[in-house]
N, C-alpha and C positions, 0 to 999 in steps of 0.2 A: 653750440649752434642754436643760435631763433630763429624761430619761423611766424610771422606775422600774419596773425590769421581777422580776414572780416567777418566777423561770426553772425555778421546779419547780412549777408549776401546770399544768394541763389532762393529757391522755394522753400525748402524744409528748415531754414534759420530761425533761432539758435540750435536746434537737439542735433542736427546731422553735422553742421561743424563742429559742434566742440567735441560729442563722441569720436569723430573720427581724428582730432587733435589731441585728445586721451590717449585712443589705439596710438597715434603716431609717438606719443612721447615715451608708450612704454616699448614700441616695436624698434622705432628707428631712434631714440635714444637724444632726443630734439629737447628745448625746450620753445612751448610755445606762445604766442602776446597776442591774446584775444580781445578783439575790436569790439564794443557796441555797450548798449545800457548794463553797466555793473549789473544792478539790482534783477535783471532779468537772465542774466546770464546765470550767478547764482542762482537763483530759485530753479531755473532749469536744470545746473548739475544735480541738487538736490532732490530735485523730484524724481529723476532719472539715476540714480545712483551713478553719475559718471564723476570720477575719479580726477579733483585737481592737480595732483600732484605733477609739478612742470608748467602748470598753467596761469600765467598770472592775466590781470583783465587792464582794460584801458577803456576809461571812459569815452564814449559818444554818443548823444543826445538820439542822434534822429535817422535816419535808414533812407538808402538814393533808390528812388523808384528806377526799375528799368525803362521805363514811358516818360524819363525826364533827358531833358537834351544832354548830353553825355559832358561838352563844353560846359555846362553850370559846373562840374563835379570839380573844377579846378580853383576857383575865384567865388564861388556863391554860395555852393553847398558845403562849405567848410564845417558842419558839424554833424557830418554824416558818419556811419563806420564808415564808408570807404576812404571818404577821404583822409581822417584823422588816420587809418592804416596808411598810408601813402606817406602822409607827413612823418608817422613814424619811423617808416624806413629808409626814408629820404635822409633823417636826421641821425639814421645811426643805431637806432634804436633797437635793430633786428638784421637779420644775413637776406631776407629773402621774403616776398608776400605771398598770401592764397586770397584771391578771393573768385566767389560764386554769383558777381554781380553785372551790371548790364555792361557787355563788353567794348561796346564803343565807351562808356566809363573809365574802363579799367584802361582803354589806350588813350586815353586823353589823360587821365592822374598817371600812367606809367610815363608818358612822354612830357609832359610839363610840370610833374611835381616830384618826380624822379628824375626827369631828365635824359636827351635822348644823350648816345653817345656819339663825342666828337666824331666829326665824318663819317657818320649814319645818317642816308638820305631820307629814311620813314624807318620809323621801330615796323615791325612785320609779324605777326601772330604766327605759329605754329606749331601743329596737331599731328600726336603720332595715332597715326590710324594701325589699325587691326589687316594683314596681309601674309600672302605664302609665307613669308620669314617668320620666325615665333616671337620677333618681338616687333613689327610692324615695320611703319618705314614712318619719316615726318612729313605730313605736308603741310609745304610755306608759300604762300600765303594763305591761309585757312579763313579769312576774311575781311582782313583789316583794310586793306586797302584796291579798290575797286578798280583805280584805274591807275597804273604803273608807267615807268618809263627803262628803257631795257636796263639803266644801269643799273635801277633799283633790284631787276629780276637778279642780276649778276652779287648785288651784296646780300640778296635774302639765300642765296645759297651757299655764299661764305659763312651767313652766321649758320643757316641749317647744319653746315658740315661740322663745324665745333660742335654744337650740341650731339649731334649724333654719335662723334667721336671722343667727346669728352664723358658724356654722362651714358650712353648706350653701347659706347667702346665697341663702335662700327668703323674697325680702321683699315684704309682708310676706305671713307663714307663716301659712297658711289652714287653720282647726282645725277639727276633727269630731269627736262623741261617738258613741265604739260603742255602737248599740242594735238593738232587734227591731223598729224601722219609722222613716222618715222624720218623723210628727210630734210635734213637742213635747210631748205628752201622752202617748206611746209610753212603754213599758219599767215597772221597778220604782222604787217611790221615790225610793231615792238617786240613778238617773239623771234623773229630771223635775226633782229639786232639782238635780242639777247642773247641767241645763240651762240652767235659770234663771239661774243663778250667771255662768255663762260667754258665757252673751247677753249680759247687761251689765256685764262686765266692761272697762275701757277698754284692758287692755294686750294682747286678744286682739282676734284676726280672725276670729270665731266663725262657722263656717259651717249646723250645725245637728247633727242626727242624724245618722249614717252607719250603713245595713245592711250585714251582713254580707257581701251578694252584690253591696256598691258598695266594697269594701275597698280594691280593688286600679285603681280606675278615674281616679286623678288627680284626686279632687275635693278629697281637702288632701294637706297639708303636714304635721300633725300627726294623729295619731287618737289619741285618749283612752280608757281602760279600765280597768277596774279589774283588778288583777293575775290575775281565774283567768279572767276572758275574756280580756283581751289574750294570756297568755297560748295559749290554746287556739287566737285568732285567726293568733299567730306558726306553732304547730307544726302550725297547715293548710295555711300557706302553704307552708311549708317542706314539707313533705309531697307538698303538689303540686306543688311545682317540682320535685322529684326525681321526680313519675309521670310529670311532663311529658317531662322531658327522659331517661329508659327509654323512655319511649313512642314518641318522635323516634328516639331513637338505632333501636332494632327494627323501625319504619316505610322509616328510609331503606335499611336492610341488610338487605329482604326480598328483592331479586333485582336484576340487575344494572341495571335502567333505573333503581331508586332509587338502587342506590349512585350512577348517574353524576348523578343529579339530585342525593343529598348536596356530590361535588366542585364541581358548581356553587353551590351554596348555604353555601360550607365559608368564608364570609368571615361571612356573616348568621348561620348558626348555632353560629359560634363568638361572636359578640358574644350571641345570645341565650343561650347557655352564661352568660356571662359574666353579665349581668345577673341571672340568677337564682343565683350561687353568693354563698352567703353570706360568703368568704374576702374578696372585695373591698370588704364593706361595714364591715369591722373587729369589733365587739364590741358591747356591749349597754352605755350609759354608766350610770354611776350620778347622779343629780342630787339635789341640795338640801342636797350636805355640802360643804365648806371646798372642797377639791381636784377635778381631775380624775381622775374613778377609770374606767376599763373594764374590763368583761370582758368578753375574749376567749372564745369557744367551747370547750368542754371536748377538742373535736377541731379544733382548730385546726393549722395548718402556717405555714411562713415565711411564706409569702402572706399568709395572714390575721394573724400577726403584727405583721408590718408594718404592715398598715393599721389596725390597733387601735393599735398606735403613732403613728402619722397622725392619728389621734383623739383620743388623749390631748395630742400638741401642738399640736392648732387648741382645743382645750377650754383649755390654757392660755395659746396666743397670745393667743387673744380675751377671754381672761377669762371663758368661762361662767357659772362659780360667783359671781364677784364681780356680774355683772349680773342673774341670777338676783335673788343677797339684796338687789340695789337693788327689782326689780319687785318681790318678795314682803314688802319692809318699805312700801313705796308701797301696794299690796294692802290689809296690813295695818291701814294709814290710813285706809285707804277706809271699811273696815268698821266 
């Protein structure tokens, strides 16, 4: 298995992708095709004592600014890492990509230089968030697309249910549509029609509406949204897991009976750490084009490297993509 890494995407490029493309090929047993200037990649393992072994390099010239129109990345900026990773995988080269670059980038090189898949109305980003369940839950759309139309809503949670059931073995994966109240009549247009759409659909497990203040409570598996609420939905979470865990941290280290109530609690509130840090959940995947595409966080580190790595090769162990286009041409049938 290869994993096709942009080694000059996100902040910390080169040192935090390739160490964590190291970790991944001694942990999960990968091997990995690191993107960007040879010459600078070497000097980096080398200074940094990080370990090639698994890693081979692939030249490209020049690095795609996040403040560049995401469209160039497909036709203009052909000598970027990103792009030159895209063509790589496009061409065969590799099972699956990582990059840590600007994300309307990475959906534009996912969707026209990988290609979406047959009877995929928009490829759809999607983000396993941190919640009651110990391994979260996905949300789809996490930002790619701002303004939907219900059929759209109805295939972003067919492919969400393959992922969750193929690579998170959530079977089977219990869906929910973000809305402004529990019933079916709830919300704007496009989500009453999506509703509908996705009650009877046969290859979901449709559970109904989901409010806002039921996000995080275990009731699915998947949650559905169109890109600028889901979105909004991801960067509250996220938001509050960081007031959460300043607010912890200043509670236990207000005087010495908390601190000694921290060392006793220093086994649980590191696993609660853990469960809300976005590093352990890998990247945001891209679905309904050819390949396994993630992105990684713009501030990502080895940790999360890794496990964005993690994710691109259970995306291509299991075939995501390829069962995906089976449910979405079956779909297609239906209709």
């Amino acid at each position: 298995m290869k994993i096709i890494l942009d080694a000059f995407g996100g902040d910390y490029a080169p040192l935090e992708p390739l160490k964590g493309a190291a970790w991944a090929v001694k942990e999960l047993g990968v091997e990995v095709l690191a993107v960007g200037d040879i010459a600078k990649m070497e000097a980096c393992c080398k200074e940094n004592s990080i370990d090639t072994t698994g890693i081979t390099f692939k030249q490209a010239d020049d690095i795609f600014d996040i403040h560049e129109d995401p469209m160039s990345i497909v036709k203009k900026r052909t000598n970027t890492s990103l792009h030159v990773a895209f063509k790589a995988l496009a061409n065969g080269e590799g099972d699956a990509m990582v990059s840590g670059g600007s994300t309307g980038a990475i959906l534009m090189g996912a969707t026209f230089i990988v290609k979406r898949l047959k009877g995929c109305k928009r490829p759809t980003l999607g983000a396993v968030v941190p919640g009651k369940h110990p391994d979260g839950f996905l949300l789809i759309d996490s930002g790619a697309n701002n303004e939907v139309r219900p059929e759209m809503l109805d295939q972003f949670a067919v492919m969400g249910s393959v992922y969750m059931e193929k690579v998170m073995n959530r079977v089977p994966a219990r869906v929910g549509l973000l809305n402004n109240g529990a019933e079916e009549t709830k919300g704007p247009q496009v989500q009453r029609a999506a509703h509908a759409l996705m009650a009877k659909n046969p290859h979901l497990n449709f559970v109904g509406n989901i409010e806002g203040r039921e996000v995080l409570n275990d009731h699915v598996d998947v949650l559905v949204a169109d890109g600028f609420s889901g979105n909004i939905a991801l960067k509250s979470v996220e938001g509050a897991a960081s007031f959460m865990n300043k607010m912890m941290k200043d509670m236990f280290m207000t005087n010495l009976k908390t601190k000694i109530a921290a060392l006793l609690l220093k086994d649980q509130l590191k696993a609660f750490k853990a469960k809300m840090d976005y590093r352990y959940y890998g990247g945001g995947v891209v679905m309904g084009v050819n390949k396994g595409v993630i992105k990684a966080h713009g501030a990502s580190d080895a940790l999360a490297y890794e496990n964005a790595i993690r994710q691109a090769k259970l995306c291509a162990e299991f075939d995501v993509p390829g069962i995906i286009a089976e449910k979405l041409a079956s779909l297609g049938d239906e209709e």
